[in-house]
Backbone as ProteinMPNN parsed JSONL, in Angstrom:
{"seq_chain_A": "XXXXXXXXXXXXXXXXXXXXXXXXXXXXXXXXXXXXXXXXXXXXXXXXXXXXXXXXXXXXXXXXXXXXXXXXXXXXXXXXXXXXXXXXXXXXXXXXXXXXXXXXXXXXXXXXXXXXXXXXXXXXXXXXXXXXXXXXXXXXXXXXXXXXXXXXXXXXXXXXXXXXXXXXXXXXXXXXXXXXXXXXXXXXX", "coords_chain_A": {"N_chain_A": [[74.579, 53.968, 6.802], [73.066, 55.808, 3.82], [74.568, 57.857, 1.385], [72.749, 58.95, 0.412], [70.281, 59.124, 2.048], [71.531, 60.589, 4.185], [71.399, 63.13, 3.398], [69.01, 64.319, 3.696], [66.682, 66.164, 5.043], [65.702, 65.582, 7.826], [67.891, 63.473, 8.827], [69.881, 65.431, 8.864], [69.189, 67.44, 10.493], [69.423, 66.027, 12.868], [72.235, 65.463, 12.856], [73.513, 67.879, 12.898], [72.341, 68.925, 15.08], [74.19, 66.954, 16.825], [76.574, 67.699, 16.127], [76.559, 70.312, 17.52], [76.272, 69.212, 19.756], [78.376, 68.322, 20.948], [80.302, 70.277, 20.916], [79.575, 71.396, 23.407], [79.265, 69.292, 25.884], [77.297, 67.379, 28.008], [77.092, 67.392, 31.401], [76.351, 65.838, 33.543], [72.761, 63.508, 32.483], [70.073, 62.723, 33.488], [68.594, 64.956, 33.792], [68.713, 66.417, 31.328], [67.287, 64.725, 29.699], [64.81, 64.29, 30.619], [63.73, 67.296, 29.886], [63.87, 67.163, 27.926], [61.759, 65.467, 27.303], [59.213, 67.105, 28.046], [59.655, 68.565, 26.014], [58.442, 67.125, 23.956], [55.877, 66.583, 25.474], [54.845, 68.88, 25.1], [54.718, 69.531, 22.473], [52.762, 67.429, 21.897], [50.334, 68.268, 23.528], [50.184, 70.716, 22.36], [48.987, 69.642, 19.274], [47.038, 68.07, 20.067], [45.347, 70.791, 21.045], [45.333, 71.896, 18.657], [43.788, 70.223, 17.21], [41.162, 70.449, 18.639], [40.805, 73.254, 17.999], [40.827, 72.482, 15.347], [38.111, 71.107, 15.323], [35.794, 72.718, 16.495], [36.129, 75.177, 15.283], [34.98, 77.814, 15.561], [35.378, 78.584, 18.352], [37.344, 79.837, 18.607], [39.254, 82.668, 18.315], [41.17, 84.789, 15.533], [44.272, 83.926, 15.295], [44.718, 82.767, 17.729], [46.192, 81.151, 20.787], [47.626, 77.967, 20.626], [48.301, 75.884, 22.527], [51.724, 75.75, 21.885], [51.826, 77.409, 19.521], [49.669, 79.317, 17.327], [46.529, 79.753, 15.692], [46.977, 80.927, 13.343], [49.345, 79.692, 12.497], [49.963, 77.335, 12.86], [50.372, 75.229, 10.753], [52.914, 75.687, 9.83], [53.916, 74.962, 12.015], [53.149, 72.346, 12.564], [54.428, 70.99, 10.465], [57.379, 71.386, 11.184], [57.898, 69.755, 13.096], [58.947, 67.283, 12.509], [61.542, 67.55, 11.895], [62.14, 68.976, 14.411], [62.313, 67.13, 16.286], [64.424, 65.509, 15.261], [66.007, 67.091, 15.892], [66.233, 67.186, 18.532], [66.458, 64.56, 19.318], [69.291, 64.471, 18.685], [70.693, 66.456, 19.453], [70.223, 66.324, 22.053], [68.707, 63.617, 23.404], [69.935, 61.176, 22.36], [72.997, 62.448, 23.322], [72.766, 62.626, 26.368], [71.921, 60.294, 27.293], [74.543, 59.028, 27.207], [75.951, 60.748, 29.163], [75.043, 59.462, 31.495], [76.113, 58.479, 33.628], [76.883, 60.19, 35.579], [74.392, 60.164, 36.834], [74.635, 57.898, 38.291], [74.341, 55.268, 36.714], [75.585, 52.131, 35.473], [78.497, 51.576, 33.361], [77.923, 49.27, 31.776], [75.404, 49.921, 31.949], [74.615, 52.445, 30.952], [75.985, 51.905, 28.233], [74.19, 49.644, 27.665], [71.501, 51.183, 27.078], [72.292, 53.078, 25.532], [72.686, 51.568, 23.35], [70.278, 50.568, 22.67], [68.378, 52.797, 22.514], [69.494, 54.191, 20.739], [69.518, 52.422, 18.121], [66.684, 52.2, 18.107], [66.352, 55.274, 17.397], [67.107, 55.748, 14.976], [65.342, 54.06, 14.024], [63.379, 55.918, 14.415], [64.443, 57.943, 13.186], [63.608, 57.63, 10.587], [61.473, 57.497, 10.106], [60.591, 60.288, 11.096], [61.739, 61.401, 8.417], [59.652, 59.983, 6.429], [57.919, 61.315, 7.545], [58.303, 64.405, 7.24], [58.32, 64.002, 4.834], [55.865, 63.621, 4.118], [53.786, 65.996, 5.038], [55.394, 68.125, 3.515], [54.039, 67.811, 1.068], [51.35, 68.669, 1.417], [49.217, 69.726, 3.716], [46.218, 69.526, 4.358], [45.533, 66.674, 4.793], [46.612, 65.872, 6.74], [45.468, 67.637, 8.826], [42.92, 66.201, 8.791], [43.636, 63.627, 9.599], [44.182, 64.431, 11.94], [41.987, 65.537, 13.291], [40.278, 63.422, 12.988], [41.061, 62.058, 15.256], [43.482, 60.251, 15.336], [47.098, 60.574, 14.273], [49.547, 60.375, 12.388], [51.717, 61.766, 12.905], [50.909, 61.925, 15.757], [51.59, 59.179, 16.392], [54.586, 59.255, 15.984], [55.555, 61.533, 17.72], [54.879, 59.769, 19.947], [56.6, 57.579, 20.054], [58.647, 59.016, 20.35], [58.594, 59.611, 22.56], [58.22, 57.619, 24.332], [61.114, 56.253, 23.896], [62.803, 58.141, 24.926], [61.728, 57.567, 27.367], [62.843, 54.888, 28.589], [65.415, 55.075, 29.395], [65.057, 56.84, 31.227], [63.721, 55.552, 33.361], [65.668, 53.527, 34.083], [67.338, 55.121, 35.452], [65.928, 55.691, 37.534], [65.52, 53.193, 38.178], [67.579, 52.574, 39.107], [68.348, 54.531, 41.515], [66.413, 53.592, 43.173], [67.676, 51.305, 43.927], [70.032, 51.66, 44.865], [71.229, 52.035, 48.024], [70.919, 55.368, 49.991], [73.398, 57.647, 50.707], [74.335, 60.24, 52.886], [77.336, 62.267, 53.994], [78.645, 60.053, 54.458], [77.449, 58.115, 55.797], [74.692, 55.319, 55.731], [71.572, 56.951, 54.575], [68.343, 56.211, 56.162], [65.727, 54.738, 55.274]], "CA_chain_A": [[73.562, 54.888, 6.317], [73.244, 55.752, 2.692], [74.771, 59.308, 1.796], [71.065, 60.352, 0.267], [69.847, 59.788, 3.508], [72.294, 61.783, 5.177], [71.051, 64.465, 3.243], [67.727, 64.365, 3.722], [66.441, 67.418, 6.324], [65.905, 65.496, 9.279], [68.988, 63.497, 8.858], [70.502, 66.719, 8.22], [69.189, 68.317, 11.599], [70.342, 65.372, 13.36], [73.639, 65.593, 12.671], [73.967, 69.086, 13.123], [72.541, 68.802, 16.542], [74.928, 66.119, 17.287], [77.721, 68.361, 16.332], [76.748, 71.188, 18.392], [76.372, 69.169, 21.779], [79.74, 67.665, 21.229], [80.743, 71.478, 21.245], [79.193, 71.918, 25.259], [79.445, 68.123, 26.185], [76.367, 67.431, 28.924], [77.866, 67.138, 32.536], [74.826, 64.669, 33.568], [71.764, 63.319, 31.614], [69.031, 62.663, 33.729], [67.76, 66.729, 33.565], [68.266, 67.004, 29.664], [66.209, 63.872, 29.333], [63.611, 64.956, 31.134], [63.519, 68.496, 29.784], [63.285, 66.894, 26.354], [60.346, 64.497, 27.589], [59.014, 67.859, 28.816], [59.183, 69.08, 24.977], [57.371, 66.003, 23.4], [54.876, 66.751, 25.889], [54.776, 70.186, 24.634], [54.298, 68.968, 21.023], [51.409, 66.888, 22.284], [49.581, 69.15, 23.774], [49.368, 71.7, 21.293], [48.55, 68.791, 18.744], [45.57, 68.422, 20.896], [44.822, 72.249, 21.003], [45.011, 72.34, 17.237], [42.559, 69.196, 17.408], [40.362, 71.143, 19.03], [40.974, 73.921, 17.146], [40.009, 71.666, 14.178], [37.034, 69.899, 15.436], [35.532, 73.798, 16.657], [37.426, 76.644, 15.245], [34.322, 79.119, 16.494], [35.805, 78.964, 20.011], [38.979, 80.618, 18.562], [39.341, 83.973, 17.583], [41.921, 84.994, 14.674], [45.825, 84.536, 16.098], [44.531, 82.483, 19.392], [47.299, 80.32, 20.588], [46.966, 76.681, 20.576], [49.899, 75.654, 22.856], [52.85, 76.457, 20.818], [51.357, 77.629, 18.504], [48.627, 80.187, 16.972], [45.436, 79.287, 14.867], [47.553, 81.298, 12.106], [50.905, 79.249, 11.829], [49.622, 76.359, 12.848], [50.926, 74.285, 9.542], [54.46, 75.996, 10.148], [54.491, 74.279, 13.275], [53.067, 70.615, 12.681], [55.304, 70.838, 9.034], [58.099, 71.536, 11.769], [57.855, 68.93, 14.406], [59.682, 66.222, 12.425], [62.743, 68.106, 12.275], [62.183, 69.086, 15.744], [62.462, 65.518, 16.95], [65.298, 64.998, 14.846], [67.046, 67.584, 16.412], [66.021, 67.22, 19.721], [67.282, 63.658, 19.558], [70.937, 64.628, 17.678], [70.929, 67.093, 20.902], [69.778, 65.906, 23.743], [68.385, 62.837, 24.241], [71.158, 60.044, 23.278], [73.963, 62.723, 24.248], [72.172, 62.768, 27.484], [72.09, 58.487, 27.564], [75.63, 59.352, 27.461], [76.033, 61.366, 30.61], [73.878, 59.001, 32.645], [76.812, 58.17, 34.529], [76.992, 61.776, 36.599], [73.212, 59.893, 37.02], [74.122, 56.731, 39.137], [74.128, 54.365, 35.699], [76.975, 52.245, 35.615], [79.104, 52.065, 32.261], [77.293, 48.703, 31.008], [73.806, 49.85, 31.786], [75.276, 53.371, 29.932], [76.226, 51.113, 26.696], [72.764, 48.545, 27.152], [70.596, 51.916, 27.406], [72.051, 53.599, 24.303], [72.505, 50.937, 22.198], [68.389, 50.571, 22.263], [68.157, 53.974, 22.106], [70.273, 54.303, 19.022], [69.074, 51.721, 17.002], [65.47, 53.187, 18.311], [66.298, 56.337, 17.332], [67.571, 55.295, 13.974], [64.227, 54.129, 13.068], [62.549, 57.626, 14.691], [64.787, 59.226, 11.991], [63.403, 56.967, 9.13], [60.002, 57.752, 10.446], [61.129, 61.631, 10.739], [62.029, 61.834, 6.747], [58.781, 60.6, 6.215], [56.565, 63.032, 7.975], [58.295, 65.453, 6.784], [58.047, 64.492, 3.21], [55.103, 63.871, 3.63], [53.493, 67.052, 5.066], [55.504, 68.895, 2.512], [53.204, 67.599, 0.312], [50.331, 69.055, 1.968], [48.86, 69.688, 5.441], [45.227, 68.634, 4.527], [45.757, 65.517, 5.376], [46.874, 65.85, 8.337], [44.478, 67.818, 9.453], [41.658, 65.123, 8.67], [43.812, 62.918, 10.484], [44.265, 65.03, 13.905], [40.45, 65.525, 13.43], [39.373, 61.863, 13.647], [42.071, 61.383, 16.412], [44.814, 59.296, 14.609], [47.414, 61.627, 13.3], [51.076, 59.88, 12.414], [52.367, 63.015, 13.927], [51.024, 61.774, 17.244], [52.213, 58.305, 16.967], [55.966, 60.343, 16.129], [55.855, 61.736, 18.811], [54.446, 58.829, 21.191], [57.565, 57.096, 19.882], [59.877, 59.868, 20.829], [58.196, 59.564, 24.314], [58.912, 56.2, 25.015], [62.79, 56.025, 23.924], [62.746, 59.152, 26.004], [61.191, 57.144, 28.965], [63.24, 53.88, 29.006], [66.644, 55.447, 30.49], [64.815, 57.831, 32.517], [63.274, 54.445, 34.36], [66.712, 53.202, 34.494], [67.612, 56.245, 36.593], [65.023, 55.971, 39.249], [65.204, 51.861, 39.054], [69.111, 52.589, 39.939], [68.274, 55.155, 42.848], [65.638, 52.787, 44.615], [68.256, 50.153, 44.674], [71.381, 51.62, 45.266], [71.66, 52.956, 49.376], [71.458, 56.733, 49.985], [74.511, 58.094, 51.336], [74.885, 61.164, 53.454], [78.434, 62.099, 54.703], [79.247, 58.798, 54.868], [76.43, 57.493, 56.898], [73.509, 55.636, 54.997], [70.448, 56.884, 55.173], [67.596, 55.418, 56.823], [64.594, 54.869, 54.041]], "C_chain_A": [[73.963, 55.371, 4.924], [73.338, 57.325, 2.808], [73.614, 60.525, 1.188], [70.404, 60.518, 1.375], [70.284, 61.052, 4.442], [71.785, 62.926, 4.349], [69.754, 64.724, 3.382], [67.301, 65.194, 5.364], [67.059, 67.121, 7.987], [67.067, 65.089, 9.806], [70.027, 64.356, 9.439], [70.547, 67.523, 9.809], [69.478, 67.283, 12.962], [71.565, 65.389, 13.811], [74.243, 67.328, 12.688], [73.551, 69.325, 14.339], [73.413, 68.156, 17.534], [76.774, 66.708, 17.796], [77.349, 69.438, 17.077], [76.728, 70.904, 19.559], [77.786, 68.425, 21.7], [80.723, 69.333, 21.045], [80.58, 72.112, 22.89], [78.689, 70.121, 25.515], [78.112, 67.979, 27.506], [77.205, 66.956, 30.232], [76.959, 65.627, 33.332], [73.604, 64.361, 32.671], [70.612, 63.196, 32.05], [67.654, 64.149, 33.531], [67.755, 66.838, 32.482], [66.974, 66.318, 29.67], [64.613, 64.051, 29.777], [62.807, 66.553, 30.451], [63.129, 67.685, 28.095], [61.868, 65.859, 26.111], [59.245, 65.688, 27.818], [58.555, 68.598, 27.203], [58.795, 68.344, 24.402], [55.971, 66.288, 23.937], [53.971, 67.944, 25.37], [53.872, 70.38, 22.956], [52.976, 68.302, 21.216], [49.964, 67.522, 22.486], [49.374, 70.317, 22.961], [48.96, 70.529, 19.549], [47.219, 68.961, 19.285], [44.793, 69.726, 20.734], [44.325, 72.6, 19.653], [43.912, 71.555, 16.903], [40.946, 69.784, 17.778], [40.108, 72.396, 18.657], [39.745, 74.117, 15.875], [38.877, 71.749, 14.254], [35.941, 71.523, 16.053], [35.978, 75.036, 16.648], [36.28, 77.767, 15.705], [34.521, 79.822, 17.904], [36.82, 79.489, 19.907], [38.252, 81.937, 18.048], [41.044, 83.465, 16.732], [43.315, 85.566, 15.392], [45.484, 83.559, 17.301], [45.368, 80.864, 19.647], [46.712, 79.214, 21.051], [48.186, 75.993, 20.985], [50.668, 76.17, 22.323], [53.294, 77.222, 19.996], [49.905, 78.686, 17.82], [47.68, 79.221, 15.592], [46.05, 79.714, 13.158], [48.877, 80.592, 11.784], [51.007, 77.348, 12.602], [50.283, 74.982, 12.044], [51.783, 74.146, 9.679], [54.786, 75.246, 11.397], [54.239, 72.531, 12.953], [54.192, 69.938, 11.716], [56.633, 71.139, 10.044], [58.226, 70.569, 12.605], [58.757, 67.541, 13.938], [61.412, 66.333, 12.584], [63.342, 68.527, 13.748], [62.485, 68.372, 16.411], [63.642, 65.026, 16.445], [66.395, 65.29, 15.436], [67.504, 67.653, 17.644], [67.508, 65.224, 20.356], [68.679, 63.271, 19.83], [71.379, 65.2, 19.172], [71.427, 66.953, 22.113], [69.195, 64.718, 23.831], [69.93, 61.624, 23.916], [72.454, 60.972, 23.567], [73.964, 62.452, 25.955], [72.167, 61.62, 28.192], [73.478, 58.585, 27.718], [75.679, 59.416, 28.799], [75.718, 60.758, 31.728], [75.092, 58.401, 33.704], [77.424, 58.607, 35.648], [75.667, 60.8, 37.669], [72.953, 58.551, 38.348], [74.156, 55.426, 37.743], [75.426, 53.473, 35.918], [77.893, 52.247, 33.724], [78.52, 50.879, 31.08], [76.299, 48.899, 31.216], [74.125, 51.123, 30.665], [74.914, 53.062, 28.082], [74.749, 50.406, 26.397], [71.552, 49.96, 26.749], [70.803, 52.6, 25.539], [71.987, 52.656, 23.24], [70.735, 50.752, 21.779], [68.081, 51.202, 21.765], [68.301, 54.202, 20.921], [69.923, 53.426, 18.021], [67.061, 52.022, 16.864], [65.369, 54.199, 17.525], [66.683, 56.403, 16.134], [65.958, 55.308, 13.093], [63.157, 55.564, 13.436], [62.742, 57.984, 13.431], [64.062, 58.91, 11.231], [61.668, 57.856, 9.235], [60.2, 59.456, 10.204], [60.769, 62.09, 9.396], [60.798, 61.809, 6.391], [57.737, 60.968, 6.526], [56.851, 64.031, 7.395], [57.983, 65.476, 5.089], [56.528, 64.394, 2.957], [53.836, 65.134, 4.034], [53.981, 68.236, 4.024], [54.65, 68.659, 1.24], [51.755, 68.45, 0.501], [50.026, 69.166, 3.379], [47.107, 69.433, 5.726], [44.475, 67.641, 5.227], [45.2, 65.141, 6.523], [46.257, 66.493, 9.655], [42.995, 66.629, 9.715], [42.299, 64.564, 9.861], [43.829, 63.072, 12.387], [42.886, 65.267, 14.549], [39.897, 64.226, 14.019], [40.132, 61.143, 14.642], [43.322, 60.453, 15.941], [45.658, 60.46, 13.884], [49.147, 60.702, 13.269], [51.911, 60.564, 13.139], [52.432, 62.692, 15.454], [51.806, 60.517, 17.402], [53.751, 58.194, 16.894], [56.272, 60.666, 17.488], [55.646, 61.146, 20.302], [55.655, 58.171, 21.247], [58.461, 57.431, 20.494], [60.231, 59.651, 22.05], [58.774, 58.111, 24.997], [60.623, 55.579, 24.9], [63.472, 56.703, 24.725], [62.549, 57.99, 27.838], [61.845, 55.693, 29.233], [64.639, 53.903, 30.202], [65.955, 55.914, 31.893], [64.234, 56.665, 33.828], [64.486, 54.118, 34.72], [67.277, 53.566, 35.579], [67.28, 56.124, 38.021], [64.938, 54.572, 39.324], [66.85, 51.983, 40.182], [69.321, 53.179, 41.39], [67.568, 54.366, 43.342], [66.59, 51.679, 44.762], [69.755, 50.273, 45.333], [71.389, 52.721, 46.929], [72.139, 54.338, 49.355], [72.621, 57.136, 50.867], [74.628, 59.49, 51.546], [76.359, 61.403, 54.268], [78.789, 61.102, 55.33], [78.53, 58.029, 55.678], [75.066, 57.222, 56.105], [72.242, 55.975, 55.492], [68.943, 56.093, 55.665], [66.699, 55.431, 55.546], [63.5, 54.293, 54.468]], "O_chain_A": [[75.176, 55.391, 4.717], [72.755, 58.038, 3.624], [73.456, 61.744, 1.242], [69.968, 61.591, 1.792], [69.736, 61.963, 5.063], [71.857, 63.945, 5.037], [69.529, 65.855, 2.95], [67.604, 64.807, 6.493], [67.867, 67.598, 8.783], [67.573, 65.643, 10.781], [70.847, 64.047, 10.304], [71.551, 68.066, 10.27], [69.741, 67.816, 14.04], [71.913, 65.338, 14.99], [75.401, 67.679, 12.461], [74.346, 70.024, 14.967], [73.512, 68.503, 18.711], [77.592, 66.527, 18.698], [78.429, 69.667, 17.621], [76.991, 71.695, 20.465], [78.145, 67.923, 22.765], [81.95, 69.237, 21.089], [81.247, 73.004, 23.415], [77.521, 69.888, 25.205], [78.184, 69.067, 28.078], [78.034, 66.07, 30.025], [77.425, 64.492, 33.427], [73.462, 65.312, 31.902], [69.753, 63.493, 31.221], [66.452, 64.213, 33.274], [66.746, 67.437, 32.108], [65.872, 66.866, 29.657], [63.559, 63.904, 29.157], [61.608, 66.819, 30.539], [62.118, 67.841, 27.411], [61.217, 65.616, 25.095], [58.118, 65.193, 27.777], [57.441, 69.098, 27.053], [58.359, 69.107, 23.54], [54.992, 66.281, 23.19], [52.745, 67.963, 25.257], [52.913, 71.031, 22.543], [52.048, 68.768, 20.557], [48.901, 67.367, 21.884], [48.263, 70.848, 22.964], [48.577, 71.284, 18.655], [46.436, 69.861, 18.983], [43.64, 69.694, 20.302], [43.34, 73.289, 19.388], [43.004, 72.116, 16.29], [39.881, 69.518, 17.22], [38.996, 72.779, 19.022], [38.801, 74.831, 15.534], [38.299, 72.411, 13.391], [34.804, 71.073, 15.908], [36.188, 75.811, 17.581], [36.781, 78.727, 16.291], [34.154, 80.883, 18.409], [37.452, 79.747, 20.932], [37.136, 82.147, 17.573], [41.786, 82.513, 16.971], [43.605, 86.68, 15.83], [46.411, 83.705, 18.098], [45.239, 79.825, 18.999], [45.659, 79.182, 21.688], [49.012, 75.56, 20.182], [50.427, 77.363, 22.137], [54.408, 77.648, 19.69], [48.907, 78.203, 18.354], [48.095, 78.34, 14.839], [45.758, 79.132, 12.114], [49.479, 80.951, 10.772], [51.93, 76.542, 12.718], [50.612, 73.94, 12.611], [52.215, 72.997, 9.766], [55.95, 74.975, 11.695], [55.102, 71.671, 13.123], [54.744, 68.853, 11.904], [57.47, 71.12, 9.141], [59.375, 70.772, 12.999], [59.221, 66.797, 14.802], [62.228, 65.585, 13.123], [64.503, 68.466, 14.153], [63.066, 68.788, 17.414], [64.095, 64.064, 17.065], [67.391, 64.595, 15.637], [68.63, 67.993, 18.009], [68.478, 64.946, 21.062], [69.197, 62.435, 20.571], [72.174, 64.628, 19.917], [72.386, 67.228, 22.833], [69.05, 64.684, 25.053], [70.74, 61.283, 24.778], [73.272, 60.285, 24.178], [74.949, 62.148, 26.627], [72.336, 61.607, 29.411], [73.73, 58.003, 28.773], [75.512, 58.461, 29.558], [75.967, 61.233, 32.837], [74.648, 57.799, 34.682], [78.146, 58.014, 36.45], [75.8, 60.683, 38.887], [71.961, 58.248, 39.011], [73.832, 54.366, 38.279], [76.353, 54.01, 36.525], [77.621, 53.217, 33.017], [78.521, 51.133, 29.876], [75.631, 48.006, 30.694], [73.899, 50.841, 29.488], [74.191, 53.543, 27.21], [74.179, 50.481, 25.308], [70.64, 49.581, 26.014], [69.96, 52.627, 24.642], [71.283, 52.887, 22.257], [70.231, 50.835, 20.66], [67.517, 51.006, 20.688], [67.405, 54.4, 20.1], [70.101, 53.855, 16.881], [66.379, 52.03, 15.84], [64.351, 54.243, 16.834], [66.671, 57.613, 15.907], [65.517, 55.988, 12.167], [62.322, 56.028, 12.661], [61.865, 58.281, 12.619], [63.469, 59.9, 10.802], [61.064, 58.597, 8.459], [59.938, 59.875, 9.077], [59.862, 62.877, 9.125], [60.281, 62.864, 6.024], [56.698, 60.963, 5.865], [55.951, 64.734, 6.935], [57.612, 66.387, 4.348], [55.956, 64.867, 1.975], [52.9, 65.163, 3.234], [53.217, 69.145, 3.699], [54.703, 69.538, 0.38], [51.18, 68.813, -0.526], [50.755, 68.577, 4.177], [46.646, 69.212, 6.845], [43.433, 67.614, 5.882], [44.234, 64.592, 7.053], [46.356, 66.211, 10.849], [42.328, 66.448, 10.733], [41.849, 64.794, 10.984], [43.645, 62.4, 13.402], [42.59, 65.246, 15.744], [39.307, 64.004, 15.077], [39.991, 59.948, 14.904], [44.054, 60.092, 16.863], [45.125, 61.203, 13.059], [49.737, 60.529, 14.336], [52.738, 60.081, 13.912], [53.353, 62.934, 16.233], [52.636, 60.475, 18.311], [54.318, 57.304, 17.527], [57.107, 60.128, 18.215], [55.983, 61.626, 21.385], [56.069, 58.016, 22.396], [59.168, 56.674, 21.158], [61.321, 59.525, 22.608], [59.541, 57.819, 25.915], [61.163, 54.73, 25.609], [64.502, 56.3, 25.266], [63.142, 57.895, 28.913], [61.352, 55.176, 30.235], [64.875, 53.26, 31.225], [66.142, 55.59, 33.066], [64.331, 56.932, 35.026], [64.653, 54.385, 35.91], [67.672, 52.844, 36.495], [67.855, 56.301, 39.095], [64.367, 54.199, 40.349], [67.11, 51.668, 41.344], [70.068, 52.712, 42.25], [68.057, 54.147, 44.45], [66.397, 50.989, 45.763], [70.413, 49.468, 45.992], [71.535, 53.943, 46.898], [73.246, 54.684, 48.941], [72.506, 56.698, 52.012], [74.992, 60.148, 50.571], [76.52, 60.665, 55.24], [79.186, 61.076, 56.495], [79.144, 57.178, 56.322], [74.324, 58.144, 55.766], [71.77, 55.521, 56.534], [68.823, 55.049, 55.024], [67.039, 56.267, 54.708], [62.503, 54.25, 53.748]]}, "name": "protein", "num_of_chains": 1, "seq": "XXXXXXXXXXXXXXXXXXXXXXXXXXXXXXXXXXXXXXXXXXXXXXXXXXXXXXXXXXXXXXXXXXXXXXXXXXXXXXXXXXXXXXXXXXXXXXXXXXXXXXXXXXXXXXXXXXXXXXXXXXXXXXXXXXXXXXXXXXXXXXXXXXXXXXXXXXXXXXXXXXXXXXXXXXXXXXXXXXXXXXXXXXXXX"}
């Protein structure tokens, strides 16, 4: 990675999420991952709200929240969401591909899961930098775009969703095949 990149925001909030979960290490991964699939969704849905927002702001009153978010800070939040993803990632999701071994993973599905991830999540960032540069430019735009249903923002965060959702399958293909075990006696299924 080139060291202008590394400075560049999302980069930036990347790598400073990265260093704070290697400060509280995750004990398992399947619950972050989820909880962070849980905030994509989150992002989505007030996307939508603001959409609707957009497309009939008479059904709002002045301040009226729109998921996440209010009809007044609206910008502050969509002009936020790339960093959000950056950090979320640095965080929690491949620390979390990590952990998956509390999860039932074994240590080469572990390695096959992040390496995807990580070279996935590589191009998220690229994608990241520019949303954000380019909403700092304006938020116009991006309104048009959330209006006529296409917004880069969403397909950001559709992205997020699915690097998000490849381990988490892993998880639950590993529990339907591996025999439940109660005190030593498997269970019946």
């Amino acid at each position: 990675m080139m060291a202008s990149t590394q400075l560049a925001p999302c980069h930036r909030a990347f790598q400073r999420a990265q260093q704070s979960r290697e400060r509280s290490p995750l004990p398992s991964g399947a619950n972050k991952l989820r909880e962070a699939q849980r905030s994509i969704q989150h992002y989505l849905e007030s996307c939508n709200a603001i959409r609707d927002y957009l497309l009939h702001p008479k059904k709002f009153h002045r301040g009226a929240p729109l998921g996440h978010c209010t009809t007044d800070d609206k910008a502050t939040y969509l002009k936020g969401i790339p960093e959000s993803i950056a950090r979320l990632f640095g965080k929690d999701v491949l620390p979390s591909i990590k952990a998956l071994g509390a999860d039932g993973l074994s240590q080469r599905e572990i390695a096959s899961e992040l390496e995807i991830a990580s070279h996935k999540a590589q191009s998220l960032l690229k994608e990241c930098e520019i949303q954000h540069q380019r909403l700092r430019g304006g938020i116009k735009d991006e309104y048009q775009a959330i209006k006529s249903g296409y917004s880069e923002l969403y397909a950001l965060l559709e992205d997020a969703e699915q690097i998000i959702e490849s381990p988490l399958q892993a998880v639950e293909w590993n529990k339907a095949r591996v025999p439940r075990v109660f005190r030593g006696t498997p269970l019946k299924l």
